[in-house]
C-alpha positions in Angstrom: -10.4 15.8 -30.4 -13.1 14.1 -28.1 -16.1 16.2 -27.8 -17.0 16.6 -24.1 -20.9 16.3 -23.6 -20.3 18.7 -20.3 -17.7 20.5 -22.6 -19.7 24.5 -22.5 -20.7 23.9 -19.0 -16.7 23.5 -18.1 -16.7 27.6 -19.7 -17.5 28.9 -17.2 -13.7 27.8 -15.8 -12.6 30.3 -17.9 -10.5 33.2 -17.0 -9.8 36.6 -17.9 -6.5 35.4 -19.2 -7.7 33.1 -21.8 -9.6 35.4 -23.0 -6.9 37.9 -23.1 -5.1 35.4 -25.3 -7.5 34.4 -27.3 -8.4 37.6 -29.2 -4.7 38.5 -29.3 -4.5 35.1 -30.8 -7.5 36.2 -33.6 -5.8 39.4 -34.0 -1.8 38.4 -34.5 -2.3 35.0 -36.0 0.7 33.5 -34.5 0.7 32.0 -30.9 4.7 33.6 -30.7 3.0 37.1 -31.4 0.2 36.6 -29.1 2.2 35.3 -26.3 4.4 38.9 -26.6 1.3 40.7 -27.3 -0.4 38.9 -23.8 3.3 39.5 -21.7 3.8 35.5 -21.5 6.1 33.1 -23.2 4.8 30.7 -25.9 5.0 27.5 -24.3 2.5 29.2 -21.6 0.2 30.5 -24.4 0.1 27.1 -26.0 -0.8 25.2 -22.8 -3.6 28.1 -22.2 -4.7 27.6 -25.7 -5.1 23.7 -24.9 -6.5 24.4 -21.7 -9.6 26.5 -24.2 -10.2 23.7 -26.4 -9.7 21.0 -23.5 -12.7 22.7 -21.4 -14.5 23.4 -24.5 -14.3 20.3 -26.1 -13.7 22.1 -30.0 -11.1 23.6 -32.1 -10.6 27.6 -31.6 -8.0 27.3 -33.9 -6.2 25.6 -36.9 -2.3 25.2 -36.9 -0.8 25.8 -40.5 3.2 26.7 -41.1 2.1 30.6 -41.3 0.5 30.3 -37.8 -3.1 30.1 -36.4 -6.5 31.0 -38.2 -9.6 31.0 -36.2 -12.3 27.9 -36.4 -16.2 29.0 -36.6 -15.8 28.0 -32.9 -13.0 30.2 -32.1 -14.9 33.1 -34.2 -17.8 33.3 -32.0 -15.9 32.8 -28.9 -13.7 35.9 -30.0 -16.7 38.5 -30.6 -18.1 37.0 -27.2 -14.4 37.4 -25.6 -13.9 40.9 -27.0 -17.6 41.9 -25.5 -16.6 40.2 -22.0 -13.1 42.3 -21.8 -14.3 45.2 -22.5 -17.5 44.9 -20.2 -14.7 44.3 -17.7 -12.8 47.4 -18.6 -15.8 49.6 -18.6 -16.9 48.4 -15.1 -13.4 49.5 -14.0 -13.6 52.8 -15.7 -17.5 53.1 -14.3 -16.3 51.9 -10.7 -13.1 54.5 -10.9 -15.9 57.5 -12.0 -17.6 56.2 -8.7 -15.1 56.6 -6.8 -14.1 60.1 -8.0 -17.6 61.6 -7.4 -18.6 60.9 -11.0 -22.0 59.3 -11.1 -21.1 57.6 -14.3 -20.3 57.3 -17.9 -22.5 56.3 -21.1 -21.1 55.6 -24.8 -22.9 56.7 -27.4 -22.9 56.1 -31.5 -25.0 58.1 -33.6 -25.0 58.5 -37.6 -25.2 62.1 -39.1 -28.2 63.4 -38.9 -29.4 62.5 -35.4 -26.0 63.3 -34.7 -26.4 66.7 -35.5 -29.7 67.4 -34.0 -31.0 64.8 -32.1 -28.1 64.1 -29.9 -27.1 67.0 -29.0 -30.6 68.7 -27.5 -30.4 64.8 -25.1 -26.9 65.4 -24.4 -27.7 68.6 -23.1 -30.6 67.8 -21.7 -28.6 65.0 -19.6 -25.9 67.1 -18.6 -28.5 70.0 -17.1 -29.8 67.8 -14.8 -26.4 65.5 -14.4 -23.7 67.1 -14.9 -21.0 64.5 -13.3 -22.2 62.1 -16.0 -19.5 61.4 -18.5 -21.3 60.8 -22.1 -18.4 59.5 -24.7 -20.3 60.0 -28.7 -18.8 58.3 -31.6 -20.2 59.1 -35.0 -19.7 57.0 -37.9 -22.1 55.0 -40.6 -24.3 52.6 -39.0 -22.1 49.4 -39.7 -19.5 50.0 -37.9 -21.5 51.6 -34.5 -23.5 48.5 -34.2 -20.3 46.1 -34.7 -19.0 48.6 -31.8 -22.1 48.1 -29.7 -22.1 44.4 -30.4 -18.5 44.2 -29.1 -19.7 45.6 -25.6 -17.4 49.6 -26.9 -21.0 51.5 -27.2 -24.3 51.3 -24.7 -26.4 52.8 -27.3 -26.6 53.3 -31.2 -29.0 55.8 -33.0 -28.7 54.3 -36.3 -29.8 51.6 -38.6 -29.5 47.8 -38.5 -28.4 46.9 -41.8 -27.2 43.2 -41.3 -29.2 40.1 -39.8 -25.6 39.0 -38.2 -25.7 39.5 -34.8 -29.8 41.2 -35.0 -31.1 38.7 -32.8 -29.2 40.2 -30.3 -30.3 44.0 -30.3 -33.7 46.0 -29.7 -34.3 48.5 -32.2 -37.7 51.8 -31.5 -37.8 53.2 -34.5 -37.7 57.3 -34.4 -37.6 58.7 -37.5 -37.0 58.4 -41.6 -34.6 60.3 -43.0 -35.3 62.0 -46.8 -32.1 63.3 -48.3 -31.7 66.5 -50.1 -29.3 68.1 -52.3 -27.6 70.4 -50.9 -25.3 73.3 -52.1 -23.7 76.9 -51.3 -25.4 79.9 -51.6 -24.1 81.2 -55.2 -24.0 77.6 -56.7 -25.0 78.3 -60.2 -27.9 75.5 -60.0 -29.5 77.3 -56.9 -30.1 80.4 -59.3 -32.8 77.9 -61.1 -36.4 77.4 -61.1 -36.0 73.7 -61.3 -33.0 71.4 -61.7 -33.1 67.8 -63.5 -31.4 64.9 -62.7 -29.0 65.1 -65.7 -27.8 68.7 -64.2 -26.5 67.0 -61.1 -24.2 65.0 -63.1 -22.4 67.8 -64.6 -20.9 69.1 -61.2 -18.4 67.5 -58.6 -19.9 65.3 -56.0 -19.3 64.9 -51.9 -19.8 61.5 -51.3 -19.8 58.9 -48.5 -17.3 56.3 -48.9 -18.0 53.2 -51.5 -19.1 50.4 -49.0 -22.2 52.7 -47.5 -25.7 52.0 -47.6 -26.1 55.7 -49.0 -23.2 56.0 -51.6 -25.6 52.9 -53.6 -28.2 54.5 -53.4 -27.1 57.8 -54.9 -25.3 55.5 -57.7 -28.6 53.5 -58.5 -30.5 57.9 -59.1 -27.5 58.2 -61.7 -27.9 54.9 -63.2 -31.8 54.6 -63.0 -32.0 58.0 -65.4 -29.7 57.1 -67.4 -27.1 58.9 -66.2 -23.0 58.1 -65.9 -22.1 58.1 -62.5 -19.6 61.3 -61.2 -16.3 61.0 -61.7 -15.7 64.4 -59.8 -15.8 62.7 -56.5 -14.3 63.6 -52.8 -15.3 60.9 -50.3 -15.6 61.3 -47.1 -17.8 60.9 -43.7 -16.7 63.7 -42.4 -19.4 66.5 -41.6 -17.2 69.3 -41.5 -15.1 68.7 -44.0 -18.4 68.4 -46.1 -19.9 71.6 -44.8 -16.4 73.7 -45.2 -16.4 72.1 -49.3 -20.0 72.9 -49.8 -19.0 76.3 -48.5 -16.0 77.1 -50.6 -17.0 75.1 -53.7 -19.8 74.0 -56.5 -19.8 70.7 -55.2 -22.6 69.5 -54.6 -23.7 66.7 -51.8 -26.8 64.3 -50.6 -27.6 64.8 -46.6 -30.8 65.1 -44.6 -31.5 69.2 -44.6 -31.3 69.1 -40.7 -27.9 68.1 -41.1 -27.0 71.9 -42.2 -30.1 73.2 -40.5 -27.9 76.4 -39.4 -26.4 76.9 -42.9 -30.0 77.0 -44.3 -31.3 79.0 -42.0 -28.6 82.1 -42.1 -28.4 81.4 -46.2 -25.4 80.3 -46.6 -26.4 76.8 -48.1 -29.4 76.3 -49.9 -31.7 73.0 -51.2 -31.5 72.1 -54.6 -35.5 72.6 -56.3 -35.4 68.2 -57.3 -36.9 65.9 -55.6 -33.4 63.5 -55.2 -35.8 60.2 -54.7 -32.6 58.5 -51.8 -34.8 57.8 -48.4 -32.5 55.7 -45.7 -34.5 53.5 -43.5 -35.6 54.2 -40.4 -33.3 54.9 -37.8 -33.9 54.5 -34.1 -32.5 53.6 -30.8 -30.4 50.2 -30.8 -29.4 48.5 -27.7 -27.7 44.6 -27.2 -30.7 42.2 -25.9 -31.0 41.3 -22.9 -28.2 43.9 -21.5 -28.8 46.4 -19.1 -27.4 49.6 -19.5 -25.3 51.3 -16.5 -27.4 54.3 -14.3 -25.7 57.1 -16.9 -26.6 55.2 -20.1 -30.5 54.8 -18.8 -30.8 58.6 -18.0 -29.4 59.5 -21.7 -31.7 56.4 -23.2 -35.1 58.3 -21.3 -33.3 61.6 -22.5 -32.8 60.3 -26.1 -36.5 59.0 -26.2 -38.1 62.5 -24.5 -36.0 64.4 -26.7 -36.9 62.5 -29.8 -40.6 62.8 -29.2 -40.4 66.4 -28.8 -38.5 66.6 -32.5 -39.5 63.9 -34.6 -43.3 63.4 -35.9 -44.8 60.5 -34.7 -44.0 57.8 -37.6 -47.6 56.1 -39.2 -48.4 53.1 -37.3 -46.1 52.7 -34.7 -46.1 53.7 -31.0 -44.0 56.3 -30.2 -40.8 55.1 -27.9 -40.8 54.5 -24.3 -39.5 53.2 -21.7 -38.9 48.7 -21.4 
């Protein structure tokens, strides 16, 4: 294939159709799939497909007998598809809020422990003095938001970055660290002690946050670092209530933040384990994409996420607190 040297200023010829195609393309791996999948016939996906790599002047995809695979070109032009589509979609969702008296819509994703304090006092703090705003909150591990975010499905993350791909293109204000604790029910047999070791935590059943997690390696580097086999008594899961209702009707025992199960501390029905644990998560903070500006309702629960995280948080050593830019 000739290389056009005006080949990426010919994008711009692009339509919302080729984009269409080409992620349905990346996703079903067969042009005859992604022509059904897009509502056209396969001689008019092929010819759209050519048009791509025609204006382009590279290879999206390979041709083998099992169907397509995506080239490194066609990768990047899928994330950067996937974030253009569902801009598109979101302006027609913010534009029908508009229209309905709505003054618009923000999408939030938030790991645990903000999620379970921090969030909720800005939510509320939003919806006092906006109520019409629609705020959609996704809580997950910190991968997967920022993938979301990256993909144009979330305005704002409170979470870590944990891989360079794709961190040149996000801002991150740091707000707070995050010590973990063990935490248990009221009644667990270890609670009744004066002190607890590391090798008493490996004789009881474990809560723990699925295998690919930041987290669940560090809680398997304690174990190994003293010595210790790792659990074999194990229920995974992300889940914070499902974690609080096993801590409450079981001697597991699990690793979370104490504010995550402030409420259960504070009427005793959960308790912290006397041990310093020695798991501490990075910083998390405030991640937006670069460069992108966030809708009217995203910016008032940004200033609302930042006021609200000042009031809560201690300022962290050596930084400036977060504001607004």
């Amino acid at each position: 294939m000739v290389h056009s040297a005006t080949g990426w200023s010919s994008a711009t010829r692009l339509k919302t159709r080729h984009l269409a195609l080409l992620v349905h393309l990346h996703e079903q791996g067969s042009v005859l799939r992604a022509a059904e999948a897009a509502n056209m016939t396969q001689p008019a996906a092929s010819k759209l497909l050519a048009e791509m790599e025609s204006l382009l002047g590279v290879p999206l995809f390979t041709r083998h007998a099992r169907g397509v695979e995506a080239t490194w070109y066609g990768q990047a032009l899928v994330r950067r598809a996937r974030s253009a589509l569902s801009e598109i979609g979101r302006a027609q969702d913010e534009i029908a809020a508009l229209r309905s008296g709505r003054m618009g819509q923000a999408a939030i994703g938030t790991v645990v422990n903000p999620g379970t304090h921090l969030v909720p006092q800005a939510i509320a703090a939003v919806k006092r003095d906006f109520p019409d705003i629609l705020v959609r909150v996704d809580m997950d591990y910190s991968r997967p938001l920022v993938s979301r975010l990256l993909d144009g499905q979330l305005d704002i993350v409170v979470g870590r970055i944990m891989d360079p791909e794709g961190s040149a293109d996000l801002e991150f204000e740091p707000l707070a660290d995050e010590p973990h604790a063990v935490i248990v029910r009221a009644g667990h047999p270890l609670a009744q002690r004066g002190t607890v070791g590391h090798s008493d935590l490996a004789d009881y059943g474990w809560i723990m946050p699925p295998a690919a997690s930041v987290l669940r390696a560090r809680l398997d580097a304690v174990f190994l670092e003293h010595g210790l086999p790792l659990p074999h008594n194990i229920v995974e899961t992300a889940s914070l209530p499902v974690i609080i209702h096993l801590l409450r009707h079981s001697d597991l025992l699990t690793a979370l933040p104490a504010e995550s199960v402030g409420p259960y501390l504070q009427t005793g029905q959960m308790c912290l384990l006397p041990i310093e644990l020695g798991v501490r998560m990075e910083f998390f903070g405030l991640i937006r994409r670069r460069d992108q500006p966030l809708s009217p309702g995203a910016e008032r629960v940004l200033e609302a996420l930042r006021s609200t995280a000042l009031r809560i948080y201690p300022p962290l050593p050596g930084r400036e607190p977060p504001g607004p830019g």
